[in-house]
C-alpha positions as CSV (number, residue, x, y, z in Angstrom):
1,X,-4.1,-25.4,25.2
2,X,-7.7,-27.2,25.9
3,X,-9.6,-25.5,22.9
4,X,-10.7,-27.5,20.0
5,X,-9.4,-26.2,17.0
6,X,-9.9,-25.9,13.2
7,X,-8.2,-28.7,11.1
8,X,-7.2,-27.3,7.5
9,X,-5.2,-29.4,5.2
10,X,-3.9,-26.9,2.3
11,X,-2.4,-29.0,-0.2
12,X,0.9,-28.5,-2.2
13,X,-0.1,-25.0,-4.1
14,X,1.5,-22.0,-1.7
15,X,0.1,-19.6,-3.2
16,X,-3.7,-21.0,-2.4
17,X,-2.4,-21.7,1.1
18,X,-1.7,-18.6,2.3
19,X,-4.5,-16.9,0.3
20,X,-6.8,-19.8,2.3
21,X,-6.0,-18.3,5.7
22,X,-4.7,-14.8,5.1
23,X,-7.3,-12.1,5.7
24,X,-9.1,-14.8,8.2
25,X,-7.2,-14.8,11.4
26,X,-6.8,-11.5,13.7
27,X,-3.8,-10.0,16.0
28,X,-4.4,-7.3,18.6
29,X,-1.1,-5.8,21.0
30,X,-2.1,-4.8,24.5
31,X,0.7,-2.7,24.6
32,X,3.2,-1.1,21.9
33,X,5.9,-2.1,20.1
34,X,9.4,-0.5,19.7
35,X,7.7,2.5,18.3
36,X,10.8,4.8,19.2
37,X,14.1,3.5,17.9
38,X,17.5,5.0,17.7
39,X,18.4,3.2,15.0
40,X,16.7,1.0,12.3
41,X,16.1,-2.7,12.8
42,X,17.4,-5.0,10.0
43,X,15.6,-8.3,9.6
44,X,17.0,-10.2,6.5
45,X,14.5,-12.7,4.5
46,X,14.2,-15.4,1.9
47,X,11.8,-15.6,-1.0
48,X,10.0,-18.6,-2.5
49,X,10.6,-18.8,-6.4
50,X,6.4,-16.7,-6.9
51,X,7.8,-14.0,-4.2
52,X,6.8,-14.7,-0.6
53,X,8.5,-13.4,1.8
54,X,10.0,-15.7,4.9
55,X,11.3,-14.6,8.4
56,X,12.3,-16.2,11.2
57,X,10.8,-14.6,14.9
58,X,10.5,-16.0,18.2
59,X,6.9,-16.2,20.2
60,X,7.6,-16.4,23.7
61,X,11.3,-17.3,22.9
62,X,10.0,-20.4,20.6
63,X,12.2,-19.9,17.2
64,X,10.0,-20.2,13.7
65,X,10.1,-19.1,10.3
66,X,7.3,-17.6,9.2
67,X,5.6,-15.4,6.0
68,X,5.5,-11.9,6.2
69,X,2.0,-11.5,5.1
70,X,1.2,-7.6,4.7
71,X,-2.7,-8.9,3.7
72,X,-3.5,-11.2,6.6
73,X,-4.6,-8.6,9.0
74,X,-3.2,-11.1,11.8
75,X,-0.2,-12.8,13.4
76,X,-0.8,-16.6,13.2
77,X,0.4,-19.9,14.2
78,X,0.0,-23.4,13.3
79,X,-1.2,-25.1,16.1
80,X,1.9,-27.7,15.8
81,X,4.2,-24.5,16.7
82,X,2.1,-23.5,19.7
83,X,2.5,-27.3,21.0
84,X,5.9,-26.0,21.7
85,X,5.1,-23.1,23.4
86,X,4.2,-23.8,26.9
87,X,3.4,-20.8,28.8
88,X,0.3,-19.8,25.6
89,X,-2.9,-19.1,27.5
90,X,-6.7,-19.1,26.4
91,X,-8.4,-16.0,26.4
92,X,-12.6,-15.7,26.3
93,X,-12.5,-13.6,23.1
94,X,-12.9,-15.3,19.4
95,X,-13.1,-13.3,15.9
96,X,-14.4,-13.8,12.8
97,X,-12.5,-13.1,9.4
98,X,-13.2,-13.5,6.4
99,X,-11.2,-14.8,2.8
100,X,-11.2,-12.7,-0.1
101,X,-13.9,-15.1,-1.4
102,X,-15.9,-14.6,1.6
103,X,-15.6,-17.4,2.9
104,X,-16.0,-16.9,7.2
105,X,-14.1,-18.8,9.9
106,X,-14.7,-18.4,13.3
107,X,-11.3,-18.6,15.8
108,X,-10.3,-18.4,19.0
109,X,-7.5,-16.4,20.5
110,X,-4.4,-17.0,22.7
111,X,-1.9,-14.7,25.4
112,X,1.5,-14.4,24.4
113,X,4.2,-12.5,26.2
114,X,6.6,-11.2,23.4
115,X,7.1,-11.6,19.8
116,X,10.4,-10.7,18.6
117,X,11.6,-10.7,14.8
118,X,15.2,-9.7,15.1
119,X,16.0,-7.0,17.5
120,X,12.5,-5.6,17.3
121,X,10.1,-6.7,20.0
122,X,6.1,-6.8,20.4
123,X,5.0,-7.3,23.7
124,X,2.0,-8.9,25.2
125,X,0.4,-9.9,22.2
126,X,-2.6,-11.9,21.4
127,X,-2.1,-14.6,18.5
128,X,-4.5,-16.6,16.7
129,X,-3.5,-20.7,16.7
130,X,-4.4,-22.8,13.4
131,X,-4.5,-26.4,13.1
132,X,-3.7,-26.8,9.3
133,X,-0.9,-28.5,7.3
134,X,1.5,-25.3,6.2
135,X,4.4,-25.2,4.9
136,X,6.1,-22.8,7.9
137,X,5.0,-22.3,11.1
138,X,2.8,-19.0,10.4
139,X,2.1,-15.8,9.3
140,X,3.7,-12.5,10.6
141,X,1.2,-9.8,9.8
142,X,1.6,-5.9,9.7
143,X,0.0,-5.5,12.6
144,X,3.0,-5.7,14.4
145,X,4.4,-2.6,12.3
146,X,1.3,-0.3,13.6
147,X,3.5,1.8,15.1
148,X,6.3,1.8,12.7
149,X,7.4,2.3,9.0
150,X,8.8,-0.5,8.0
151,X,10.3,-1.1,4.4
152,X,10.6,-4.0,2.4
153,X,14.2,-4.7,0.4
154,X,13.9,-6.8,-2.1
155,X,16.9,-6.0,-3.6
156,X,18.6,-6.4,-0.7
157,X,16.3,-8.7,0.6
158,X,16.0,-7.5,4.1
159,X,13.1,-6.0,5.8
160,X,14.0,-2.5,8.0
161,X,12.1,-1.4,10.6
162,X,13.0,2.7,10.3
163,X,13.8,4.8,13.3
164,X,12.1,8.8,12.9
165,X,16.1,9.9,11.3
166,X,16.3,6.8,9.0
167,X,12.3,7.4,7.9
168,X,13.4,11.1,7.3
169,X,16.3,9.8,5.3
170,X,14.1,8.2,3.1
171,X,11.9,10.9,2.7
172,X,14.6,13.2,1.9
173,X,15.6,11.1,-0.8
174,X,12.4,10.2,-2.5
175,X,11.1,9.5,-5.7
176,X,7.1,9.4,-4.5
177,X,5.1,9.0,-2.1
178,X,1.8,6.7,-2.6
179,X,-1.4,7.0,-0.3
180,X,-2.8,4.1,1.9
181,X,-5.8,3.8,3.4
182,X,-5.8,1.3,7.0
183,X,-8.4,-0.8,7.6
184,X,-8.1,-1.1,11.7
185,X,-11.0,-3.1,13.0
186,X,-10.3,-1.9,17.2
187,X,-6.9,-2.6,16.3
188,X,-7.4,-6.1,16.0
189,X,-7.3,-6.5,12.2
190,X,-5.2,-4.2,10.3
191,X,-4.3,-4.1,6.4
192,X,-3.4,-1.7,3.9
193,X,-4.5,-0.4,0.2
194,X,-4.6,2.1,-2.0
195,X,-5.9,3.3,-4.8
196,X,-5.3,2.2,-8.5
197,X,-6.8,3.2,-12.3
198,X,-7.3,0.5,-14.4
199,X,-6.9,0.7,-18.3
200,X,-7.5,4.3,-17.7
201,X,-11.2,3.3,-17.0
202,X,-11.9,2.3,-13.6
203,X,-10.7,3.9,-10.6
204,X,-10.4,0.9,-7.6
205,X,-9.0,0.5,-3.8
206,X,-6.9,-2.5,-3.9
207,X,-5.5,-4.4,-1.1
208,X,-1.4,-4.3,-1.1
209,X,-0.7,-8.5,0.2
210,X,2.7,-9.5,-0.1
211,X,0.9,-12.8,0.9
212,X,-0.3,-13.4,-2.8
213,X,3.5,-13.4,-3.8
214,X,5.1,-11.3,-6.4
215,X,2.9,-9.8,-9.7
216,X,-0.1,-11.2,-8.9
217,X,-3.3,-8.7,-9.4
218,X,-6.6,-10.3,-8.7
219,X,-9.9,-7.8,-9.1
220,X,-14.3,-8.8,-8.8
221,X,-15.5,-9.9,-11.9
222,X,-18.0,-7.4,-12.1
223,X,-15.4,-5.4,-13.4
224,X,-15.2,-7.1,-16.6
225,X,-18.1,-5.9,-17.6
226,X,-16.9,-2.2,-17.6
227,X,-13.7,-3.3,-19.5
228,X,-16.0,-5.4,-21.9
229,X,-14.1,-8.5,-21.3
230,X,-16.2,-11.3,-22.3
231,X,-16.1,-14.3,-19.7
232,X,-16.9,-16.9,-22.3
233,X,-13.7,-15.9,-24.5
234,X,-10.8,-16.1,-21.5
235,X,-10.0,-18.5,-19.5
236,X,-11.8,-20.0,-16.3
237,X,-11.8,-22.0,-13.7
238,X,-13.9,-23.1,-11.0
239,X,-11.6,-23.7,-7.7
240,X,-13.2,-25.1,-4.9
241,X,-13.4,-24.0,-1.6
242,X,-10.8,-24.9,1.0
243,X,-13.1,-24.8,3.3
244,X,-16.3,-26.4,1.8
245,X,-15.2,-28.2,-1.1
246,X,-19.0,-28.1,-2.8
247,X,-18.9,-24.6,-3.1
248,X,-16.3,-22.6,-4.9
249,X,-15.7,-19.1,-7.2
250,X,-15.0,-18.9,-10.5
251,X,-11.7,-17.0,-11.8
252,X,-11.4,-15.7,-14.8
253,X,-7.7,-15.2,-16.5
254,X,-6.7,-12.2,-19.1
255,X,-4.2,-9.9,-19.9
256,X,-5.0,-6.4,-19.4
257,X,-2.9,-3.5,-21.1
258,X,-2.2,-0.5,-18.2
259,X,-2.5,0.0,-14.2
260,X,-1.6,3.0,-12.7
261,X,-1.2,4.4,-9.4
262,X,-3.8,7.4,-9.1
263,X,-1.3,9.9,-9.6
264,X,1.0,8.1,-12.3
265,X,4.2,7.6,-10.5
266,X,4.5,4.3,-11.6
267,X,2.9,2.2,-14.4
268,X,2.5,-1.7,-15.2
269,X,2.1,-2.6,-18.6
270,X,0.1,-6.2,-20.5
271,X,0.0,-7.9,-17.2
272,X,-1.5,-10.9,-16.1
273,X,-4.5,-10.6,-14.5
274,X,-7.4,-13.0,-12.4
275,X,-11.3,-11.8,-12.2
276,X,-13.2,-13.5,-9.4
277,X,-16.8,-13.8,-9.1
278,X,-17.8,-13.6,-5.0
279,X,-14.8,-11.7,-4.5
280,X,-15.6,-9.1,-1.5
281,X,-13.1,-6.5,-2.4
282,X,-12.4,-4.6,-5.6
283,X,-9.0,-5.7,-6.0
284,X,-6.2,-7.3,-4.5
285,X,-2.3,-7.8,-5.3
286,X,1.3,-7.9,-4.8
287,X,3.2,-4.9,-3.6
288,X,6.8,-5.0,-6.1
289,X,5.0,-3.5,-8.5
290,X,5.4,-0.2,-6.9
291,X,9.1,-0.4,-6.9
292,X,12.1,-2.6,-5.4
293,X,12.1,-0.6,-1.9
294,X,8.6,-0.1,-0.8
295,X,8.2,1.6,3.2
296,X,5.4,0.9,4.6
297,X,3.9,3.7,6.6
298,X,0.7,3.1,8.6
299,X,1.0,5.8,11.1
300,X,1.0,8.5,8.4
301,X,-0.9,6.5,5.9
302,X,1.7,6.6,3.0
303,X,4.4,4.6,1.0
304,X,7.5,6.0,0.6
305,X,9.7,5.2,-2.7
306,X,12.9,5.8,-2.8
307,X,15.2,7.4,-6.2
């Protein structure tokens, strides 16, 4: 690899690590994953103690473990994992992504031939490479799931990716079904959210990221407002940026009383909760709120929860 690359070092907080580069790096497939199975693909996992998920895949038959990161948009490595990979090659395209803080970063991006987690394969893909001090070597996005539901365990702790009988299966046996929208820049950055009502007040789209760990729900502080939460009697803090340390956002901490899914299926109650000025989405947060088996279906825009 011959292209200079972005140096990163994240610190000790996880958390703030992968919220530093997820939603900033981009994935696109030239052609199709396994999107036809005979049978569902088990992929088992490991949680840190605040919920994130860890996998282990192969990139051109190069083992890793990496975090599967439903609100990065992108499949990404550190660039001391692609030093072992040999047969990477540059490609003339670059994206820019942005953090939740809107914070922009400018990458390049790199051939691949396969990505396999498990038994399920992604072929020819397109990754981006990150020079930054991680804990793991990466971020496996749900980009690679495009093409198929794919639920998370975490009972179980296992990640399946259905086949059209299992998904019916699950749908036969439900207990509700949720609706997503996709954002899908030209394929190349995809994520998922839906949409939430907030101390029966405000009705929000929220960004599902099991990247942000477990019961973690962070909205823009011009929401506050609206629930007449008064900054100067919560706590704050300013963080700098990881990128430009002499800027930063403030966050503002609480306790808020209900959220709901729009059409009341399931309901959290006096839950933590982070308000962020400069934040360029509504609302972000964890996904096992919704329930301890969560599919994820992006080609008919839906979760499915099972009884």
């Amino acid at each position: 690899m011959k292209r200079n690359l972005v140096t990163l070092n994240a610190g000790k907080n996880l958390t703030k690590i992968i919220a530093a580069i997820s939603l900033l790096f981009i994935f696109t497939q030239k052609s199709f994953a396994q999107s036809n199975l005979t049978q569902p693909i088990r992929i088992p996992f490991t949680q840190t103690k605040d919920g994130h998920i860890i996998i282990e895949a192969k990139i051109n038959g190069i083992a890793g473990r990496f975090f599967f990161d439903t609100g990065a948009g992108v499949d990404l490595i550190t660039k001391k994992f692609a030093d072992k990979i040999t047969d990477l090659e540059a490609t003339d395209h670059f994206y820019t992504g942005h953090r939740g803080t809107g914070e922009a970063l400018k990458v390049d991006l790199w051939n691949g031939k396969l990505l396999q987690i498990g038994d399920f394969n992604v072929p020819k893909i397109i990754v981006a490479v990150y020079d930054v001090d991680f804990p793991l070597d990466g971020l496996i996005s749900l980009t690679s799931f495009k093409d198929n539901a794919v639920t998370i365990d975490y009972e179980n702790k296992v990640l399946i990716v259905e086949s059209n009988k299992s998904l019916n299966d699950l749908l036969a046996g439900k207990h509700f079904t949720m609706p997503i929208q996709i954002t899908n820049d030209r394929n190349i950055d995809i994520s998922i959210s839906t949409t939430i009502r907030l101390e029966n007040k405000l009705v929000l789209d929220v960004g599902l990221d099991t990247g942000a760990g477990d019961n973690v729900f962070m909205f823009n502080s011009q929401y506050m407002d609206s629930l007449r939460i008064d900054k100067n009697s919560v706590k704050s803090k300013l963080r700098p940026s990881t990128f430009d340390p002499a800027k930063g956002n403030t966050y503002y901490f609480t306790t808020l009383s209900k959220l709901t899914d729009l059409n009341n299926n399931v309901t959290v109650s006096d839950f933590k909760a982070t308000f962020i000025e400069g934040f360029i989405h509504e609302g972000n947060m964890s996904l096992n709120w919704i329930g301890s088996k969560i599919t994820i279906d992006i080609p008919k825009r839906r979760l499915v929860v099972p009884n």
